[in-house]
C-alpha positions as CSV (number, residue, x, y, z in Angstrom):
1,X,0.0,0.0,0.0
2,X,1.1,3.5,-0.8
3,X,2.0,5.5,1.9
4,X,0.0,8.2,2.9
5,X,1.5,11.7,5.0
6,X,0.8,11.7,9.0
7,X,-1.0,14.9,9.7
8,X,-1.4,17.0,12.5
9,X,-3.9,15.0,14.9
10,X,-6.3,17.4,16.6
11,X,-8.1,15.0,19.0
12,X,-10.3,15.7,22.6
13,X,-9.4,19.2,23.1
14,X,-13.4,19.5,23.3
15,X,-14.1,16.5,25.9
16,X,-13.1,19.0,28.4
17,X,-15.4,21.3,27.3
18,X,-18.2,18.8,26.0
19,X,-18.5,18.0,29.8
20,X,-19.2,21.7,30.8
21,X,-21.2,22.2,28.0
22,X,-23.6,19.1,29.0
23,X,-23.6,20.7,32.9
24,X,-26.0,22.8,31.3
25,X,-28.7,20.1,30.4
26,X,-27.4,17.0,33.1
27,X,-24.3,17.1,35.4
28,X,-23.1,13.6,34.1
29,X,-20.0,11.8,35.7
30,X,-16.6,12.5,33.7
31,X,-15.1,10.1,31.0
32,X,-13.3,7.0,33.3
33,X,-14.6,3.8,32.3
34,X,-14.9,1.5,34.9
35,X,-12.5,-1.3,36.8
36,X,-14.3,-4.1,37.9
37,X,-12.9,-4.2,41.4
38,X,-15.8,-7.1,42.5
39,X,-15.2,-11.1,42.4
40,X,-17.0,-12.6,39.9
41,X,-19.9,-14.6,40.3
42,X,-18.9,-18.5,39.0
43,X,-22.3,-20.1,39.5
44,X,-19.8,-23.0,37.7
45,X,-17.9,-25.5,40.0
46,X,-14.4,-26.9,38.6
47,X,-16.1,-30.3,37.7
48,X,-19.0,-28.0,35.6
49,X,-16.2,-25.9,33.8
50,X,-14.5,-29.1,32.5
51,X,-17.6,-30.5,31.5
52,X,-18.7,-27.4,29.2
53,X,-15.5,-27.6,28.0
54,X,-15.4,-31.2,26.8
55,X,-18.9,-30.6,25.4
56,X,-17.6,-27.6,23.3
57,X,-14.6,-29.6,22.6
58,X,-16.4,-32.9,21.4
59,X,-18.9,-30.6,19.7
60,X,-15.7,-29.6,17.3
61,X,-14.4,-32.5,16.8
62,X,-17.3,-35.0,16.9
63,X,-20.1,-32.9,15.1
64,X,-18.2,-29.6,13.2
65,X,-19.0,-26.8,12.1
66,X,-20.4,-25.3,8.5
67,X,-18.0,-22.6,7.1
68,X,-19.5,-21.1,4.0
69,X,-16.7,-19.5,3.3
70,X,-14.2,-21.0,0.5
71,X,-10.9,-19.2,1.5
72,X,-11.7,-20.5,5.8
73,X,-12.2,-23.6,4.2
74,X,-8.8,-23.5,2.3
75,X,-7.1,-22.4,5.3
76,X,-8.6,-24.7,8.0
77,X,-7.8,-27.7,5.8
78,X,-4.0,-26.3,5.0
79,X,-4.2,-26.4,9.1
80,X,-4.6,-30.2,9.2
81,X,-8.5,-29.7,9.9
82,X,-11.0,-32.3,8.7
83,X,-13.3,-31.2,5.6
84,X,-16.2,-32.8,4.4
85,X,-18.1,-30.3,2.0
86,X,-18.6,-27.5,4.2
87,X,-18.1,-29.3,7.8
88,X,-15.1,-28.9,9.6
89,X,-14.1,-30.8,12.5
90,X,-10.8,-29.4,14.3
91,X,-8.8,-31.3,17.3
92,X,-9.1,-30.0,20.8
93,X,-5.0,-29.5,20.5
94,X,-5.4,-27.0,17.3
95,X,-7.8,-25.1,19.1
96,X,-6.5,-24.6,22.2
97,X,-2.8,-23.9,20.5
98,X,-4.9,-21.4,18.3
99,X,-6.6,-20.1,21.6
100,X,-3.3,-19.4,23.3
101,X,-2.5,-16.7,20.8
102,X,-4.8,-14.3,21.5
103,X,-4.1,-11.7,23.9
104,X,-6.0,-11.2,27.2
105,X,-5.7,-7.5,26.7
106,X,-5.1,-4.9,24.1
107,X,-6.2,-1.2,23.4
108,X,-8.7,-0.1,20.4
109,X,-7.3,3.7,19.3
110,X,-9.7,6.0,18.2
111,X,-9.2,9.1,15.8
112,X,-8.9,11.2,19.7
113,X,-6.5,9.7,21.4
114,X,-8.1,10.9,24.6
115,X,-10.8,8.0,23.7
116,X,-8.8,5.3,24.1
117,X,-9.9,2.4,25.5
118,X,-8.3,-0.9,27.0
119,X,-10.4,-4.5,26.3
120,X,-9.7,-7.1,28.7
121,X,-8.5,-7.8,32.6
122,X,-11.0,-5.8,34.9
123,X,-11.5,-3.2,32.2
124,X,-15.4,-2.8,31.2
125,X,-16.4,-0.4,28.6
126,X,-20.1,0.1,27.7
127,X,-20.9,0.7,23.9
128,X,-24.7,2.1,22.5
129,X,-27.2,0.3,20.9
130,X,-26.7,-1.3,17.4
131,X,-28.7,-2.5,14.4
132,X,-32.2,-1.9,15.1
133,X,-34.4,-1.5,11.8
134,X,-37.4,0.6,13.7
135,X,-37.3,3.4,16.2
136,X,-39.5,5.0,18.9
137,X,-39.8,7.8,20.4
138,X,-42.4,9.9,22.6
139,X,-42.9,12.4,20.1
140,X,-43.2,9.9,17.4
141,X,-45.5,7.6,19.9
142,X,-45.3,4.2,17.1
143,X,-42.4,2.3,16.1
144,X,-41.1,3.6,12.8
145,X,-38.4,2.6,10.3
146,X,-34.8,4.4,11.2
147,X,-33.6,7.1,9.1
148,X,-30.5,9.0,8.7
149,X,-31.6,12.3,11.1
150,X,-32.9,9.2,14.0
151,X,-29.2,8.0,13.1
152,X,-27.3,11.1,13.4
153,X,-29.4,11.9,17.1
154,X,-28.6,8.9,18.3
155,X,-24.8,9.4,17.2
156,X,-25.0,12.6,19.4
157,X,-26.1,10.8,22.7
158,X,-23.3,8.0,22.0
159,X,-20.8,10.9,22.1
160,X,-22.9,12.8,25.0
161,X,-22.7,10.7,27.6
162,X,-19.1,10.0,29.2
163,X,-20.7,6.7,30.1
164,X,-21.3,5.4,26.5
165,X,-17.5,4.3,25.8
166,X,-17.5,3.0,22.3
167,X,-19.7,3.3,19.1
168,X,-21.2,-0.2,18.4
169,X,-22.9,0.0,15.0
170,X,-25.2,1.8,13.4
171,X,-27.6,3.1,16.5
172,X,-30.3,2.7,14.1
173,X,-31.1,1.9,10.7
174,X,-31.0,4.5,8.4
175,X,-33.1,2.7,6.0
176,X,-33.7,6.0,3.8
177,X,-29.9,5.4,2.6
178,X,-29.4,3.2,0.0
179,X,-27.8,0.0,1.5
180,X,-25.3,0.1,-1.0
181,X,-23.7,3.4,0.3
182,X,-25.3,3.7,3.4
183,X,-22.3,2.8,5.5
184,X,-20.3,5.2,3.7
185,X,-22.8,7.9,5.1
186,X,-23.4,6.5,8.4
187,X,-19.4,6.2,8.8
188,X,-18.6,10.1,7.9
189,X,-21.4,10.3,10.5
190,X,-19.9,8.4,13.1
191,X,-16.5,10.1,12.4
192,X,-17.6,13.5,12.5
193,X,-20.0,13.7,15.5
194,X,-18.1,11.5,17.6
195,X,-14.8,10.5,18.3
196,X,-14.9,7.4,20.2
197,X,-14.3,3.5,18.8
198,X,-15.4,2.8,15.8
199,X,-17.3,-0.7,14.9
200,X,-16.6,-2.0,10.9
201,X,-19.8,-4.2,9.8
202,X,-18.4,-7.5,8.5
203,X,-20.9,-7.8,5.5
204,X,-18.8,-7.8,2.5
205,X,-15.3,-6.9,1.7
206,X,-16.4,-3.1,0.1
207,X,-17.9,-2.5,3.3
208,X,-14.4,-3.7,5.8
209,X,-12.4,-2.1,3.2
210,X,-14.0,1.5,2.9
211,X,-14.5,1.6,7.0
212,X,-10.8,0.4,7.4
213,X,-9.7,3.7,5.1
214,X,-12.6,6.1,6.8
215,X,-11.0,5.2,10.0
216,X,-7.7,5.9,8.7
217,X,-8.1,8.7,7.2
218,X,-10.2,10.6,10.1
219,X,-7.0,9.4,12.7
220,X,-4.7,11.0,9.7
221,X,-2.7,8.1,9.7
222,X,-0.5,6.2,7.7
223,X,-1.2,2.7,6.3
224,X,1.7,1.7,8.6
225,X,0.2,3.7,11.4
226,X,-3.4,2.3,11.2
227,X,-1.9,-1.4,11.0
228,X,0.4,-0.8,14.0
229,X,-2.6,-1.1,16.7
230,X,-5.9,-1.8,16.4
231,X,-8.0,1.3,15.7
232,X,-11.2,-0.4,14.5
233,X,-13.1,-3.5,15.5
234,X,-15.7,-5.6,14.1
235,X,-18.4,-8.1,15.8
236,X,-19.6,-11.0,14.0
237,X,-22.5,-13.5,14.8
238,X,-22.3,-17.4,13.9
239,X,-25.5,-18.6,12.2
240,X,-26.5,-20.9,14.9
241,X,-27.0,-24.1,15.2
242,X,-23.2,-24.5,14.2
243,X,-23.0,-22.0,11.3
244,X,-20.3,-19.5,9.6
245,X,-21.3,-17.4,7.1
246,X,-19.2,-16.1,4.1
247,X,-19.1,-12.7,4.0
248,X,-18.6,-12.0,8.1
249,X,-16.2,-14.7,7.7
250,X,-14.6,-13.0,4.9
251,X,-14.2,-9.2,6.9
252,X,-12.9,-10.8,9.8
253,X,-10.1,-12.1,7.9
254,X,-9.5,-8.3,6.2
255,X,-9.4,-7.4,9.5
256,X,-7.3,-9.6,10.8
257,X,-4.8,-9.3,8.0
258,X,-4.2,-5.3,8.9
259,X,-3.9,-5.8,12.7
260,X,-7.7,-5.0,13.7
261,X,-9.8,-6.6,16.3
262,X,-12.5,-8.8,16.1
263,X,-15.4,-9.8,18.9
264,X,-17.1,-13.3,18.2
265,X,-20.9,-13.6,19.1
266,X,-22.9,-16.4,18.8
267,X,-26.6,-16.1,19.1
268,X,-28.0,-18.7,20.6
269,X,-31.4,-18.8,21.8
270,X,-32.2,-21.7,24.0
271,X,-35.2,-23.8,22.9
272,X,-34.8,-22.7,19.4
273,X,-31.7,-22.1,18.0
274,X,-29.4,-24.2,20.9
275,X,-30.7,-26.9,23.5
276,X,-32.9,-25.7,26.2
277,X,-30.4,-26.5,28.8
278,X,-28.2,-23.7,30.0
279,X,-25.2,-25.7,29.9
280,X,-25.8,-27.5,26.6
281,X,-26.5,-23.8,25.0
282,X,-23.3,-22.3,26.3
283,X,-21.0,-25.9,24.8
284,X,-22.7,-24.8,21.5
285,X,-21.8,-21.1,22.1
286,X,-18.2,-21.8,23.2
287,X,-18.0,-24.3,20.3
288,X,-19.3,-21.5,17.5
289,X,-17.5,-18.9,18.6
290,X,-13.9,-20.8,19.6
291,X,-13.6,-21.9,16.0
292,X,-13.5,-19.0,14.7
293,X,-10.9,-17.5,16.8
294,X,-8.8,-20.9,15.9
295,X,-9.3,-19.6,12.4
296,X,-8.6,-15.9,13.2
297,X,-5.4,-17.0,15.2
298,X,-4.2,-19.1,12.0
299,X,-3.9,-16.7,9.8
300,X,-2.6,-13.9,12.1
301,X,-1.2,-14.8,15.5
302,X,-1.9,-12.6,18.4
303,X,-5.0,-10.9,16.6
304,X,-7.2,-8.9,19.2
305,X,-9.6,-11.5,19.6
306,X,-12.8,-11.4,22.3
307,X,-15.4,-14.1,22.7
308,X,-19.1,-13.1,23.3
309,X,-21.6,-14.4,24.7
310,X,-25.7,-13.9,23.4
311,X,-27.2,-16.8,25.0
312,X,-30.7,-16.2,26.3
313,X,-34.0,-18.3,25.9
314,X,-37.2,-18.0,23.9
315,X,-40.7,-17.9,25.1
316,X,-41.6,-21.2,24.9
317,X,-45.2,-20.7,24.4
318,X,-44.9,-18.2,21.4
319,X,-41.3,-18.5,20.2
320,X,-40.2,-14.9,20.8
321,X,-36.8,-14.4,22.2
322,X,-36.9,-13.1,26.2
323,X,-33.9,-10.9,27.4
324,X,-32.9,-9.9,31.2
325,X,-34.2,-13.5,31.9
326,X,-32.6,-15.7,34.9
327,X,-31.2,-18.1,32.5
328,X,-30.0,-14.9,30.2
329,X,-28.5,-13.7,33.8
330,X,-27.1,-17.5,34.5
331,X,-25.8,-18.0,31.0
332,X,-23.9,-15.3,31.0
333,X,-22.1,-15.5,34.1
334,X,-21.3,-19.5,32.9
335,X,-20.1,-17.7,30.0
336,X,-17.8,-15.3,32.1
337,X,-16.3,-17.8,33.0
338,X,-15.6,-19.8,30.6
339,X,-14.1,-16.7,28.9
340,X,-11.7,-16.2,31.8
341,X,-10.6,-20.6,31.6
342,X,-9.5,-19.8,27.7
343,X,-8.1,-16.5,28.9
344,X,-9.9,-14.4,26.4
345,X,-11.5,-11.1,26.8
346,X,-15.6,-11.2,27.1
347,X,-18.1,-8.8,25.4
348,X,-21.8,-9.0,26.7
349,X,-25.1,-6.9,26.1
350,X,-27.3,-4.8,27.8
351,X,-31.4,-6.0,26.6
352,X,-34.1,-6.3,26.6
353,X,-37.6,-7.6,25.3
354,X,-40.2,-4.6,26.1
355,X,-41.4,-2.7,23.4
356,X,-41.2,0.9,24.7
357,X,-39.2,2.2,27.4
358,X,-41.4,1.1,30.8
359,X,-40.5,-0.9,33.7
360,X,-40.2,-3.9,32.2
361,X,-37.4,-2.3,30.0
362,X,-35.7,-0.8,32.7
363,X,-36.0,-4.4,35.1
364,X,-34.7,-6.7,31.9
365,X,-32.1,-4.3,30.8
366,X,-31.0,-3.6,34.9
367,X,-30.7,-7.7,34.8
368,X,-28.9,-8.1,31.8
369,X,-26.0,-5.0,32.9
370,X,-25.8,-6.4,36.3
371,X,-24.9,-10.1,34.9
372,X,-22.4,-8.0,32.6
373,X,-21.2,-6.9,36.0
374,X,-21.1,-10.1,37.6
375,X,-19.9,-12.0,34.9
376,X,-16.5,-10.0,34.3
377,X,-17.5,-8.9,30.6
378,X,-15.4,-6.1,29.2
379,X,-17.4,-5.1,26.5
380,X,-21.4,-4.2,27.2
381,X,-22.9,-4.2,23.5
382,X,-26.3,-2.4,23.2
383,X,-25.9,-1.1,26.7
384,X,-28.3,2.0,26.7
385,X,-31.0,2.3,24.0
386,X,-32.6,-1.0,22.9
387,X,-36.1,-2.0,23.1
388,X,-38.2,-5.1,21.8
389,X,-35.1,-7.6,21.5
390,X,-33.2,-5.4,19.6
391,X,-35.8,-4.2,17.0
392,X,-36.1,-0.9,18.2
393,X,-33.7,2.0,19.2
394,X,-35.4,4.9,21.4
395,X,-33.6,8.3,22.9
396,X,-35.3,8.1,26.0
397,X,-34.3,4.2,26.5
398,X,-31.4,5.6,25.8
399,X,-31.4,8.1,28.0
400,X,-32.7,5.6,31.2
401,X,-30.2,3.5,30.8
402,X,-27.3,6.0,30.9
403,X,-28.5,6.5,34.1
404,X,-28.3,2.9,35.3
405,X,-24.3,2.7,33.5
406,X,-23.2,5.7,35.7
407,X,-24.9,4.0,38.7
408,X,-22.8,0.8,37.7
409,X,-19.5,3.0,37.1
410,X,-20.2,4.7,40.6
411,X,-20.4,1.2,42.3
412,X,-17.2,0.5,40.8
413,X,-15.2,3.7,42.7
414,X,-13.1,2.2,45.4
415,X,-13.3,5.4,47.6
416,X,-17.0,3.5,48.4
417,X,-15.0,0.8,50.2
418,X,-12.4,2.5,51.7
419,X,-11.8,1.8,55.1
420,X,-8.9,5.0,56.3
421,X,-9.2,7.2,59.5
422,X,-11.3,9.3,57.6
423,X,-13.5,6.9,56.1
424,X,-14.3,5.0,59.3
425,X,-14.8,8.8,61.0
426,X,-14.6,8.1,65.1
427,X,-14.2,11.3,65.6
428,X,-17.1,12.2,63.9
429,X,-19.0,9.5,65.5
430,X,-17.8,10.9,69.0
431,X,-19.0,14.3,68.1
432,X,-22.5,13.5,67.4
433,X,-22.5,11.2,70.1
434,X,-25.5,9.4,71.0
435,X,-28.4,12.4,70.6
436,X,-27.3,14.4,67.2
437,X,-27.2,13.8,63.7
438,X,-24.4,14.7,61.3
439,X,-25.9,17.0,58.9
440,X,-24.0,20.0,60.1
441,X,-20.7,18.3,61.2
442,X,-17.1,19.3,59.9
443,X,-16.6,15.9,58.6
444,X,-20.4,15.8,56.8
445,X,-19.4,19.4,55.3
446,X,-16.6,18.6,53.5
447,X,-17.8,15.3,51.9
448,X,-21.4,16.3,51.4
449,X,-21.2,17.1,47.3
450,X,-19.1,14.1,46.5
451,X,-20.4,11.4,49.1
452,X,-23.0,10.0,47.1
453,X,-24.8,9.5,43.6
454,X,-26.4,12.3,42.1
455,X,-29.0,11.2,39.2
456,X,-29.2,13.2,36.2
457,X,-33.0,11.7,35.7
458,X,-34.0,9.7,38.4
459,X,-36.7,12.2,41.0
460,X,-36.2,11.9,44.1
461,X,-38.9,14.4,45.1
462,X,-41.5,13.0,47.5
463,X,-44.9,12.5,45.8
464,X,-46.6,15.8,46.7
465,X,-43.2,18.2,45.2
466,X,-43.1,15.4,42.5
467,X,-46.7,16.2,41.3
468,X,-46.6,20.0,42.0
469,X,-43.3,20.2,39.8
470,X,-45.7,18.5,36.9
471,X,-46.0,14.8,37.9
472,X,-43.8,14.3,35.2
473,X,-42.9,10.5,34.8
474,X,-39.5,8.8,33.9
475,X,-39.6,8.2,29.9
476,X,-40.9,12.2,29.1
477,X,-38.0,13.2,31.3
478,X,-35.7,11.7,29.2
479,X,-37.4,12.8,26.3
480,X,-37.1,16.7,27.5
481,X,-33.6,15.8,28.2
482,X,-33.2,13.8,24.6
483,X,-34.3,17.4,23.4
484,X,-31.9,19.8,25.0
485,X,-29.1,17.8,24.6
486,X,-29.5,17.4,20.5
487,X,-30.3,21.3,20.5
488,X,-27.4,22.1,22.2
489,X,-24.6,19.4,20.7
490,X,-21.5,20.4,19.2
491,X,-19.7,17.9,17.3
492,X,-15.7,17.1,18.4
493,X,-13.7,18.9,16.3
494,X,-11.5,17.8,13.1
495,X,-8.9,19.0,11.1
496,X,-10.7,20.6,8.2
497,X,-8.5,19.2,5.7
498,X,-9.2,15.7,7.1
499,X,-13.0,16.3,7.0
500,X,-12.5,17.5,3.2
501,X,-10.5,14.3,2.5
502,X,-12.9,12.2,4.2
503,X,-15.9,13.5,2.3
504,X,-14.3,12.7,-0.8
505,X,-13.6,9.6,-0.3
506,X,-17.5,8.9,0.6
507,X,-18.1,10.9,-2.7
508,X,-16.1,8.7,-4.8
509,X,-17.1,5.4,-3.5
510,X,-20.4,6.7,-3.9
511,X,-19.6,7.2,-7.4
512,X,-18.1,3.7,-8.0
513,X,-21.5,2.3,-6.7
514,X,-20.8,1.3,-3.0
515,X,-21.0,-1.9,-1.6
516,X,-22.8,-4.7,-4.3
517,X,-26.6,-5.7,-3.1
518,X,-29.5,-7.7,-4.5
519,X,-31.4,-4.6,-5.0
């Protein structure tokens, strides 16, 4: 590849600023994504870790899986893999010799340095809510097909909130774009009204290709720079029961060839799509998503790799998938640990099945963040603004949600635990003694603004100032919020000449035709 100039990076000057800017509509915790400093939960004793993984194991060997893919065929038989058609079967050795390359941590570079953020360990970063076709909102009041101006809001609470660490996919479909160029307007998008992680849709190589160079070009980098670290990632989902297809296959190896990462999800649905048992559903999970890492790991060793887990149940009396469910709570902690056995980094998701954003969107979603939490994930896909199992996106689910993740990153600050002089306060206690109160004590006084939570959304007001001040309930809060905040956004800045470079790009691949459809 030719080499192109390293400009002058201008990167998060602004985030600063963005913060005091946004004091004006919410007073929102500062960018610091959070260390898990709990144990994990590990609901799995050492004889049920071994099992799982002799079930994913024989699974591999015993049953295969279908890679419609010719070049991961080529490749897994060049690497002594067993090929019958489609099916490939690969030894327990291969994968876990595969497995063993990947790192257990690495860093994803964004075009503001300032945004960087570290995958693996303790590290857990929460990303927004990708790929639903419909959107809802309380002005709207009916689900609707997405469009590019629902897109581009949505973009602007992804880079709002301090909380929201990476940008998944697209936030919602912006199904007035052609699909053949749509990514190359939702990318200039994503570039220019954020500047946070960037996620490359693996669904054909014009698509990897043209995100790989947007990236690039909006970091002003070098071909040598942009290969150097990862500075994009993908996600791809197995077709399951025990499926690969070609062209997710196919960008994953693109990506893996220049150095980017790559999170591996399968999707399996208990009841439907994997057994009903918890266990049984995980093996299959493991199984889908290990061989593709084995793959990944072939063809470049070390790759960023992290394994992800999307294993819930259906509704066995309708067929529907259910989120936030016990066994979706069970199944990923199982999961977690699993993840931490092969030593691999874990992504998750924050869901839900509710339609708009109510209680039961707010108890499913809570469930599935706190199994997240529990479960040691590092990456929270779809952690604030999905509704009805991932078909909608709404602002003010959005919104809600943002207000449970700085709750979680909160409960993460080791100053709650801390156990000093100061924290266990005898001389305060002696003060009061045994007939005052502490309101107006020294000690109270100079901890009072940073002792506790303060909620940007939740009301705290007793009923009677709640319903004088409006009786205004929790969804049309966030949507007055949702309101200011898009009235009031400034994008992060970027080097004009690398705005003008990136918009011709997208002009020119526009030109070309975009990314080859059926329509």
């Amino acid at each position: 590849m030719g080499e192109t100039p390293t400009r002058k990076r201008r990167g998060g000057g602004r985030a600063g600023a963005a913060a005091r800017r946004g004091s004006a509509v919410i007073d929102q915790m500062p960018w610091n994504p959070p260390v898990n400093i709990d144990r994990p939960t590990e609901p799995l004793d050492q004889a049920g870790i071994e099992a799982i993984h002799e079930g994913a194991m024989r699974i591999l060997e015993e049953i295969g899986i279908e890679f419609y893919n010719e070049e991961a065929i080529g490749i897994l038989r060049k690497a002594g893999c067993t090929i019958e058609g489609d099916n490939v079967r690969m030894g327990r050795d291969f994968v876990m010799e595969m497995i063993a390359k990947a790192p257990s941590q690495f860093s994803i570079t964004p075009r503001n340095p300032d945004r960087k953020i570290e995958i693996g360990g303790k590290n857990m970063l929460f990303g927004n809510v990708s790929s639903p076709p419909n959107y809802w909102d309380m002005e709207i009041g009916k689900k609707v097909p997405g469009n590019r101006e629902m897109c581009r809001n949505l973009l602007k609470l992804t880079q709002y909130f301090n909380c929201i660490h990476f940008a998944g996919g697209y936030p919602v479909e912006p199904v007035d774009i052609h699909a053949s160029i749509r990514h190359l307007d939702v990318l200039y998008d994503k570039l220019t009204l954020t500047d946070k992680a960037m996620h490359a849709y693996s669904l054909g190589k014009e698509r990897v290709e043209d995100v790989m160079e947007m990236v690039r070009i909006a970091g002003g980098l070098s071909h040598e720079e942009f290969e150097a670290t990862p500075r994009v990632y993908t996600n791809i989902n197995s077709t399951s029961p025990l499926k690969h297809d070609h062209p997710m296959i196919d960008g994953c190896l693109r990506l893996a060839r220049r150095g980017q990462a790559i999170v591996v999800t399968p999707f399996t649905l208990a009841g439907a799509m994997a057994p009903v048992t918890m266990a049984g559903a995980v093996a299959q999970s493991l199984a889908e998503a290990l061989c593709a890492i084995a793959l990944f790991q072939y063809v470049r060793p070390g790759i960023p790799c992290v394994i992800g887990t999307f294993t819930s149940n259906v509704d066995m009396k309708s067929g529907a998938p259910a989120f936030g469910t016990p066994e979706y709570m069970r199944s990923t902690q199982m999961t977690g640990q699993m993840a931490r056995f092969y030593g691999l980094p874990m992504r998750s998701s924050g869901v839900c099945a509710a339609n708009v954003p109510d209680g039961q969107s707010i108890w499913e979603t809570s469930n599935s963040l706190w199994a997240s939490v529990q479960s040691g994930t590092n990456m929270v896909y779809h952690a604030a603004g999905w509704l009805e199992g991932g078909l909608i996106a709404s602002p003010e689910k959005f919104i809600m949600d943002c207000e449970i993740l700085q709750q979680i990153q909160r409960y993460m600050n080791p100053e709650l635990t801390a156990t000093g002089p100061d924290e266990i306060a005898l001389d305060a206690i002696r003060a009061v003694g045994n007939d005052g109160h502490f309101f107006g004590i020294q000690h109270t006084q100079d901890r009072y603004t940073t002792a506790f939570y303060q909620p940007f959304l939740s009301d705290w007001k007793n009923y009677e100032g709640w319903e004088v001040a409006g009786g205004i309930w929790t969804a049309e809060r966030a949507h007055h919020m949702f309101k200011e905040i898009i009235s009031s956004f400034e994008a992060p800045p970027m080097d004009e000449a690398i705005r003008e470079e990136l918009a011709a790009f997208v002009e020119r691949r526009k030109a070309e035709g975009g990314a080859p459809t059926d329509f």
